[in-house]
ROGUTI-970974 format. One record per residue (C-alpha): residue in three letters; x, z, y. Coordinates in Angstrom, 3 decimals. Layout:
<node><r>ALA</r><X>X</X><Z>Z</Z><Y>Y</Y></node>
...
! end
This chain:
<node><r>UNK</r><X>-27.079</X><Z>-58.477</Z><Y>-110.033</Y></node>
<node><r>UNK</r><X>-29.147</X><Z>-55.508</Z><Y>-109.404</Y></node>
<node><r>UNK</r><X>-32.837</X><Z>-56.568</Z><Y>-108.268</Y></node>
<node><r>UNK</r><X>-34.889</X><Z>-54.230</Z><Y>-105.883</Y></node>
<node><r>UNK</r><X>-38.476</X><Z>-54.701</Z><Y>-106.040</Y></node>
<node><r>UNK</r><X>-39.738</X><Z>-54.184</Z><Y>-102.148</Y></node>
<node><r>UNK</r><X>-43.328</X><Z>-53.662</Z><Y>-103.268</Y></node>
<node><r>UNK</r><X>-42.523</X><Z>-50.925</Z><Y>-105.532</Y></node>
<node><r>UNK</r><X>-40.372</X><Z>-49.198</Z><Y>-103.002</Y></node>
<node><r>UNK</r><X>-43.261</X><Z>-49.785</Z><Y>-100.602</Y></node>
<node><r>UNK</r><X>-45.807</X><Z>-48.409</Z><Y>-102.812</Y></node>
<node><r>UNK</r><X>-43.533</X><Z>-45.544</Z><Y>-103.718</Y></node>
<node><r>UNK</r><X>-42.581</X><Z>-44.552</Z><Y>-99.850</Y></node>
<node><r>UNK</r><X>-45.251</X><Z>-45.046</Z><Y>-98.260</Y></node>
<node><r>UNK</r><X>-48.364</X><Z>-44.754</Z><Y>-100.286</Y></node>
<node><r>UNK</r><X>-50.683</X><Z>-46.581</Z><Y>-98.366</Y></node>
<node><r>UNK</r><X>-52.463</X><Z>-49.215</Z><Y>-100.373</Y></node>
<node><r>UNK</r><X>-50.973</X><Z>-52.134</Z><Y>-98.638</Y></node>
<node><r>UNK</r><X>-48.694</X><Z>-55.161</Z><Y>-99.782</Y></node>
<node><r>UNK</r><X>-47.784</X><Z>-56.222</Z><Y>-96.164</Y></node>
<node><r>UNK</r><X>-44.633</X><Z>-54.974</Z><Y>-94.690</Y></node>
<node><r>UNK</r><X>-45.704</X><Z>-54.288</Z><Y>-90.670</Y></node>
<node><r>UNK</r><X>-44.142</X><Z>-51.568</Z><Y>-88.411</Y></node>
<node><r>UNK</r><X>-41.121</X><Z>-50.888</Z><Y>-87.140</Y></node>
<node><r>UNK</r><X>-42.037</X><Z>-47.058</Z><Y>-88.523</Y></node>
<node><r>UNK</r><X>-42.621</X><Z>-49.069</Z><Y>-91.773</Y></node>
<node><r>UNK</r><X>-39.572</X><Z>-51.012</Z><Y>-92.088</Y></node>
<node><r>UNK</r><X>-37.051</X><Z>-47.874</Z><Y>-91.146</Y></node>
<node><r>UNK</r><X>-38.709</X><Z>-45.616</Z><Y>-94.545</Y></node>
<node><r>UNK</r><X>-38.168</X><Z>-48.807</Z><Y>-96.849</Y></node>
<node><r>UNK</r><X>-34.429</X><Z>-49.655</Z><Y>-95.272</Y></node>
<node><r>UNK</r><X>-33.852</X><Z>-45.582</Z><Y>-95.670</Y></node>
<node><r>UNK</r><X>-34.652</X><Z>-45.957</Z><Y>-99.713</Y></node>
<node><r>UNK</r><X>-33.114</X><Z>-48.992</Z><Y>-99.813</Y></node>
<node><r>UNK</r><X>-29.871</X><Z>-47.636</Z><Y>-97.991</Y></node>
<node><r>UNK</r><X>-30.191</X><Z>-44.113</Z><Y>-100.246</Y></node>
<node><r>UNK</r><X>-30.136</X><Z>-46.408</Z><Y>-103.731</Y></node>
<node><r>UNK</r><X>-27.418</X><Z>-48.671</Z><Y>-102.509</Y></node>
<node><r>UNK</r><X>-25.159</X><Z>-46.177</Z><Y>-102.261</Y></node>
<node><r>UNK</r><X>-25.043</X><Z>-45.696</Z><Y>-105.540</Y></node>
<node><r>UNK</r><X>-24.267</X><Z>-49.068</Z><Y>-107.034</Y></node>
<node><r>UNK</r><X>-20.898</X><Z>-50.000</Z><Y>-107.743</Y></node>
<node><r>UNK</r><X>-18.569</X><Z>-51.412</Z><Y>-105.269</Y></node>
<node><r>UNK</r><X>-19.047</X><Z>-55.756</Z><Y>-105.815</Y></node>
<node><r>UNK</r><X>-22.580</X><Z>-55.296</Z><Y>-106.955</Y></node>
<node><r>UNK</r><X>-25.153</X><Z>-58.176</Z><Y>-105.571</Y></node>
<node><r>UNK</r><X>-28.294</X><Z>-56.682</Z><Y>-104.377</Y></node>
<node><r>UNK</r><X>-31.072</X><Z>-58.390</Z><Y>-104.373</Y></node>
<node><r>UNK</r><X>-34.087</X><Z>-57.425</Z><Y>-102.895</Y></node>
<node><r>UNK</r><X>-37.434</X><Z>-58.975</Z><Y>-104.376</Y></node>
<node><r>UNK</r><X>-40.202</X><Z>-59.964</Z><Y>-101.968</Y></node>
<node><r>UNK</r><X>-42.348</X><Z>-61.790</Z><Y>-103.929</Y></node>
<node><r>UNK</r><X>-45.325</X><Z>-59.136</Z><Y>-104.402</Y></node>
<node><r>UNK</r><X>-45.075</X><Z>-58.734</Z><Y>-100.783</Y></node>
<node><r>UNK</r><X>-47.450</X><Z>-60.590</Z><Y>-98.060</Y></node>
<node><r>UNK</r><X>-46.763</X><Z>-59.957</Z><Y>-94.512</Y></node>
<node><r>UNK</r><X>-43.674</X><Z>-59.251</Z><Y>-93.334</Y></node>
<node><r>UNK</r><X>-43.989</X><Z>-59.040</Z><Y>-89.635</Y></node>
<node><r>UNK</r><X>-40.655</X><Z>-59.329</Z><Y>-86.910</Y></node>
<node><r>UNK</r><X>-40.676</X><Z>-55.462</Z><Y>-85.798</Y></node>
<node><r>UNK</r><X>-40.113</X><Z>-54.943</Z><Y>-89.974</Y></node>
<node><r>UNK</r><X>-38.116</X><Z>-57.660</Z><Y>-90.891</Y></node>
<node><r>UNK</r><X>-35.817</X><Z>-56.579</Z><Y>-88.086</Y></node>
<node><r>UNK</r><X>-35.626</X><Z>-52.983</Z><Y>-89.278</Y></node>
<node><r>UNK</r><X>-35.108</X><Z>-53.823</Z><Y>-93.190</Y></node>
<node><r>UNK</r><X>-33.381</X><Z>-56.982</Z><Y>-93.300</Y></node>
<node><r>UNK</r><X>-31.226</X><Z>-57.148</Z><Y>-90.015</Y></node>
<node><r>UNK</r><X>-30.314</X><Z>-53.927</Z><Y>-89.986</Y></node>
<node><r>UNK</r><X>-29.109</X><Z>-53.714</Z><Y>-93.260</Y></node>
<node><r>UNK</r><X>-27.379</X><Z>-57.166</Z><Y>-93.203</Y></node>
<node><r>UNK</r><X>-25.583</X><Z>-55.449</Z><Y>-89.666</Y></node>
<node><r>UNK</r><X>-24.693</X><Z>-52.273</Z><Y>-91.848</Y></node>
<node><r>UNK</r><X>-23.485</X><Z>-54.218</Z><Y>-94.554</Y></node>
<node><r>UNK</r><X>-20.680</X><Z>-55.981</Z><Y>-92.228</Y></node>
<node><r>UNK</r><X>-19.798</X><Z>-53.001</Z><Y>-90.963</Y></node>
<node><r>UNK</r><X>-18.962</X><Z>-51.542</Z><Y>-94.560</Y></node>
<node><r>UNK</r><X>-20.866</X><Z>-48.676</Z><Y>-94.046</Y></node>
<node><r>UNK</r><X>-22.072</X><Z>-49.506</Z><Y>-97.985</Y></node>
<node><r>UNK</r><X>-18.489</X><Z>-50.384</Z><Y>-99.299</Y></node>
<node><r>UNK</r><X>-18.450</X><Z>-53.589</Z><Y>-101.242</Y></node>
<node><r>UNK</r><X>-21.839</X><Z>-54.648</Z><Y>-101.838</Y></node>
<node><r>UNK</r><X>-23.536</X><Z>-58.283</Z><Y>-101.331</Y></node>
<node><r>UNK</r><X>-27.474</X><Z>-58.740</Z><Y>-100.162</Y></node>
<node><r>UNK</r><X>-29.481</X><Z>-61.552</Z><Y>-101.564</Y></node>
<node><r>UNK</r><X>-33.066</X><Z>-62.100</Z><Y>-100.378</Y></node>
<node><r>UNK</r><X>-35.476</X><Z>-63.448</Z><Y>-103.278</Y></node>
<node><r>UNK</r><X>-38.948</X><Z>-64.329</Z><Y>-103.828</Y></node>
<node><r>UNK</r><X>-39.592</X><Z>-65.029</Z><Y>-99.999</Y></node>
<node><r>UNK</r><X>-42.645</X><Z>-67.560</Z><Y>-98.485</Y></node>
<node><r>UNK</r><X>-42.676</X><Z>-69.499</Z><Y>-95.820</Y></node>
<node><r>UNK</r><X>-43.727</X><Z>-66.812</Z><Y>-93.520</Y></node>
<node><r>UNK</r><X>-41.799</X><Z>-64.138</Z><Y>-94.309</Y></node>
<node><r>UNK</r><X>-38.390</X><Z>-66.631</Z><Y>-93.966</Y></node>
<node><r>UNK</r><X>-39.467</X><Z>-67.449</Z><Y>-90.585</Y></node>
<node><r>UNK</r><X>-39.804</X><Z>-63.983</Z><Y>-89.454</Y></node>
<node><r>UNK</r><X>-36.335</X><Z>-62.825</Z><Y>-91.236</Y></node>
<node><r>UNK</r><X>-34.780</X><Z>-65.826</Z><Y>-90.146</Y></node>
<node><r>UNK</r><X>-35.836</X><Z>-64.591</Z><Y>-86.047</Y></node>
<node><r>UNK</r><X>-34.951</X><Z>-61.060</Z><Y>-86.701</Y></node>
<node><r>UNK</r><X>-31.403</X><Z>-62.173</Z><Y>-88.228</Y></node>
<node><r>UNK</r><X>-30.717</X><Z>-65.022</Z><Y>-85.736</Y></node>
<node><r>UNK</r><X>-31.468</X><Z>-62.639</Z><Y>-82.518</Y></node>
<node><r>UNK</r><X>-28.302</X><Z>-60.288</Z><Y>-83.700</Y></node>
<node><r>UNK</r><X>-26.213</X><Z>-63.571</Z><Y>-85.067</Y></node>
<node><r>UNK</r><X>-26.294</X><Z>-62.297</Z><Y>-88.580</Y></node>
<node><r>UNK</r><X>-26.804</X><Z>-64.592</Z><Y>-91.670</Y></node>
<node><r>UNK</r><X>-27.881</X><Z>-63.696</Z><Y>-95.388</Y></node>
<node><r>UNK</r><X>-28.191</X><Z>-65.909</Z><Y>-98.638</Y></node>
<node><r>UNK</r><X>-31.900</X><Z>-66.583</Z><Y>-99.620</Y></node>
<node><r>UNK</r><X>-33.968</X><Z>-67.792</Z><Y>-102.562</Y></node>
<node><r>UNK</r><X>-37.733</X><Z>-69.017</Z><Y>-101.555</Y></node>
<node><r>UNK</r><X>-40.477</X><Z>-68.022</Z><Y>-104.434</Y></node>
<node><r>UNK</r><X>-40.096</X><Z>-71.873</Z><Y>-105.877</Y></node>
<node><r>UNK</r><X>-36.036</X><Z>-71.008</Z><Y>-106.436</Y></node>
<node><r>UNK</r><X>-34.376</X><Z>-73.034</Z><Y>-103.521</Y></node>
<node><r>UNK</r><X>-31.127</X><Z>-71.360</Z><Y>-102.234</Y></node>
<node><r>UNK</r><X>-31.557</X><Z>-71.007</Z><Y>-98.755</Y></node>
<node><r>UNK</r><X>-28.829</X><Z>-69.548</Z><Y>-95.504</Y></node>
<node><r>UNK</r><X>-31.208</X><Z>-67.429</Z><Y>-93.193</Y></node>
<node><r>UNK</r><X>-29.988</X><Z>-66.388</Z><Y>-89.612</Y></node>
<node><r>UNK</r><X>-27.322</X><Z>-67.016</Z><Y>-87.856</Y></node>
<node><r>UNK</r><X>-24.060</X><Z>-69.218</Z><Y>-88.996</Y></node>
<node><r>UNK</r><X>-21.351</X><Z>-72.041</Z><Y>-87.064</Y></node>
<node><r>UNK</r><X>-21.670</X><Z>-75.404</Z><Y>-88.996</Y></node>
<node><r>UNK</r><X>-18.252</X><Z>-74.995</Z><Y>-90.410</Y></node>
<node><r>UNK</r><X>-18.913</X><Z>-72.060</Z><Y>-92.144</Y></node>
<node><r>UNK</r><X>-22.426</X><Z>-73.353</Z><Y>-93.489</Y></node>
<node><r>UNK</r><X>-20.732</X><Z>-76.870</Z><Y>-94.583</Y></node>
<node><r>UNK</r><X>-17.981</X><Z>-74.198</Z><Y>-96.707</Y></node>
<node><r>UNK</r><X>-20.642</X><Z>-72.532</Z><Y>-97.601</Y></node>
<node><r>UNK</r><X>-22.397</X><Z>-75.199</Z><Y>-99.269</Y></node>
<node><r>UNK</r><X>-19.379</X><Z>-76.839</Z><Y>-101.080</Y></node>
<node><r>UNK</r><X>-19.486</X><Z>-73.055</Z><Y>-102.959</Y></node>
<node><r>UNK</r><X>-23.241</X><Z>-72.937</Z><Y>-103.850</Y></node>
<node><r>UNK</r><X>-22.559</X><Z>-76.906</Z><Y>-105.313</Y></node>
<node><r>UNK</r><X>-19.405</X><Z>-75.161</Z><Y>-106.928</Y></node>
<node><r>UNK</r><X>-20.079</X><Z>-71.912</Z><Y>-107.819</Y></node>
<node><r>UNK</r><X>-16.299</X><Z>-70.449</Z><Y>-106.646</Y></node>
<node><r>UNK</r><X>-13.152</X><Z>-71.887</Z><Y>-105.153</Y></node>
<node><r>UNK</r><X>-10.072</X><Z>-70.961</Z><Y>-103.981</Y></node>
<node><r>UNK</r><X>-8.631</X><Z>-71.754</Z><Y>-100.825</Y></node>
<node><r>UNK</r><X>-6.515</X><Z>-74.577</Z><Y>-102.024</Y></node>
<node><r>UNK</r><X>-9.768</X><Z>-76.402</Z><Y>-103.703</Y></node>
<node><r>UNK</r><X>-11.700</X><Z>-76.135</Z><Y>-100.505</Y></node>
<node><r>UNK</r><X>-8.575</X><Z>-77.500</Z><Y>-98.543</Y></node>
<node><r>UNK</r><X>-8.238</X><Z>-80.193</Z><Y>-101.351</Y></node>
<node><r>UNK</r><X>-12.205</X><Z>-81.271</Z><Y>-101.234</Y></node>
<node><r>UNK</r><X>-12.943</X><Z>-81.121</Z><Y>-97.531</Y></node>
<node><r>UNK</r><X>-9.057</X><Z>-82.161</Z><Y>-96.531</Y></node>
<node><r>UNK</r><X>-8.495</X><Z>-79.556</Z><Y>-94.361</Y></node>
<node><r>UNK</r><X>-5.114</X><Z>-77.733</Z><Y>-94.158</Y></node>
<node><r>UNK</r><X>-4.531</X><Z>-74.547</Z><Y>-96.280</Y></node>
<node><r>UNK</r><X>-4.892</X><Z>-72.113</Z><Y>-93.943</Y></node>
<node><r>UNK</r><X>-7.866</X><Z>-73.486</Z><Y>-92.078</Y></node>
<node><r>UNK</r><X>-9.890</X><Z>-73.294</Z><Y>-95.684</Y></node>
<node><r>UNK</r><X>-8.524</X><Z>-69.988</Z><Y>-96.476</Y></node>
<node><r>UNK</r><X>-9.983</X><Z>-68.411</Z><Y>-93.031</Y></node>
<node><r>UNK</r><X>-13.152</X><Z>-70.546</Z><Y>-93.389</Y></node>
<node><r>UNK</r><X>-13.646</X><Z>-68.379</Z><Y>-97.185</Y></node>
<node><r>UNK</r><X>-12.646</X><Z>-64.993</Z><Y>-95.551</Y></node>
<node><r>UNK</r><X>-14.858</X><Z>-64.978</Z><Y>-92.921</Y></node>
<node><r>UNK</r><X>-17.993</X><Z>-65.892</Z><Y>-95.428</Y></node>
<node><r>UNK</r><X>-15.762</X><Z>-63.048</Z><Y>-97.050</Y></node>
<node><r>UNK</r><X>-16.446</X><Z>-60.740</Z><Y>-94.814</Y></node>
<node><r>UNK</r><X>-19.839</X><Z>-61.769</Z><Y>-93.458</Y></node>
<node><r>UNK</r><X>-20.880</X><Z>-61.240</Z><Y>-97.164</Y></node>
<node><r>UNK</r><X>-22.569</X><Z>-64.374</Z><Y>-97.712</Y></node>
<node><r>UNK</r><X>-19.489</X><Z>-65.242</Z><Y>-100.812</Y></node>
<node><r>UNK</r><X>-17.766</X><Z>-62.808</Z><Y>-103.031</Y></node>
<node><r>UNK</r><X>-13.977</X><Z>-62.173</Z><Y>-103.407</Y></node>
<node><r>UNK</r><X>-12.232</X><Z>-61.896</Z><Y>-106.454</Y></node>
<node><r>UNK</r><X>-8.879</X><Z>-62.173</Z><Y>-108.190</Y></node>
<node><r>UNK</r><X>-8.135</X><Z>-64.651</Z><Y>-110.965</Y></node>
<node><r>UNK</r><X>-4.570</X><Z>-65.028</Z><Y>-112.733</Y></node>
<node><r>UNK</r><X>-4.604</X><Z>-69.198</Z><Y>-112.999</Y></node>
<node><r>UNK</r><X>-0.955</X><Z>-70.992</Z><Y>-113.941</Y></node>
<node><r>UNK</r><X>0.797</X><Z>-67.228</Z><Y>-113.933</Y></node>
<node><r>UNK</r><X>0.174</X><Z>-66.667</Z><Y>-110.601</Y></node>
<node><r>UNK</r><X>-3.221</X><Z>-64.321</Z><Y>-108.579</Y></node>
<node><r>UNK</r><X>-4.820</X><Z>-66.331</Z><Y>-106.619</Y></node>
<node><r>UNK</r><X>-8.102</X><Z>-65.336</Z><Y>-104.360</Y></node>
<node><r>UNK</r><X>-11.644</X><Z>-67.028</Z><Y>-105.752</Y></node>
<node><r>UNK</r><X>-14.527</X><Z>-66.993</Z><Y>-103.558</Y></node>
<node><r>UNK</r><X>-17.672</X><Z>-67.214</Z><Y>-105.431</Y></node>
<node><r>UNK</r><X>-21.304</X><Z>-67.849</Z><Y>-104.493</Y></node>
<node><r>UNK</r><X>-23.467</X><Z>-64.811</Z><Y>-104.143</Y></node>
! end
């Protein structure tokens, strides 16, 4: 996991004094440093970006850094890369959570006292998946069909599409001779 410290990139970019995040005109020169780095990490990297020197984070901001990068991110315009938001208050989460929620995107969270947290936008199924992970750590498709009796192909398109809304990773394992897919908390 490669940590980005928001209040570093804030006092680098914009040079202003300030630990609050507010702006739309704010937000878009911290996403475009955050998008020019993340480019260069390595394709399965976690990114996580570190609030917890910042204050304020108002809507017009959150919606420019955090949804907008989350939307990017699905759309693979960074290759394989996974967002985790650390560090965050109570404030800031609510005014993430409304940014991501308004364009039905969800990202993985960790509040300043460590609790794992989904923010945004997610159906129950996938957050109920989602949870037997993070109790987990990974699964395959066959464990998750196993521990919430579903059939096989039900738990394998419940992982995919936390998969590919990048809120688990996907990796290969060789277990009994044979590759099998493992889906791992971010």
């Amino acid at each position: 996991m490669i940590t980005y410290n928001i209040y570093k990139l804030l006092k680098e970019e914009l040079k202003n004094g300030s630990s609050d995040l507010v702006t739309r005109w704010s937000g878009r020169v911290i996403r475009e440093r955050i998008e020019r780095d993340i480019t260069e990490e390595d394709n399965g990297e976690v990114i996580a970006l570190d609030f917890s020197k910042i204050g304020v984070i108002d809507y017009s901001c959150a919606d420019e850094i955090v949804a907008k990068l989350i939307s990017r991110l699905l759309s693979n315009e960074y290759g394989d890369k996974y967002i985790l938001l650390t560090g965050l208050n109570d404030n800031q989460k609510e005014n993430i959570e409304v940014a991501l929620e308004r364009k039905d995107l969800a990202v993985a969270a960790e509040m300043r006292d460590g609790m794992r947290i989904l923010l945004g936008a997610l159906n129950n199924y996938l957050i109920n998946t989602l949870d037997v992970i993070q109790k987990k750590g990974k699964i395959t498709a066959k464990e998750l069909s196993e521990i919430k009796k579903i059939e096989a192909n039900t738990s394998g398109t419940r992982l995919l599409n936390l998969h590919k809304k990048r809120l688990v990773k996907k990796t290969d394992e060789m277990r009994n001779g044979a590759r099998v897919w493992v889906y791992e908390k971010v």
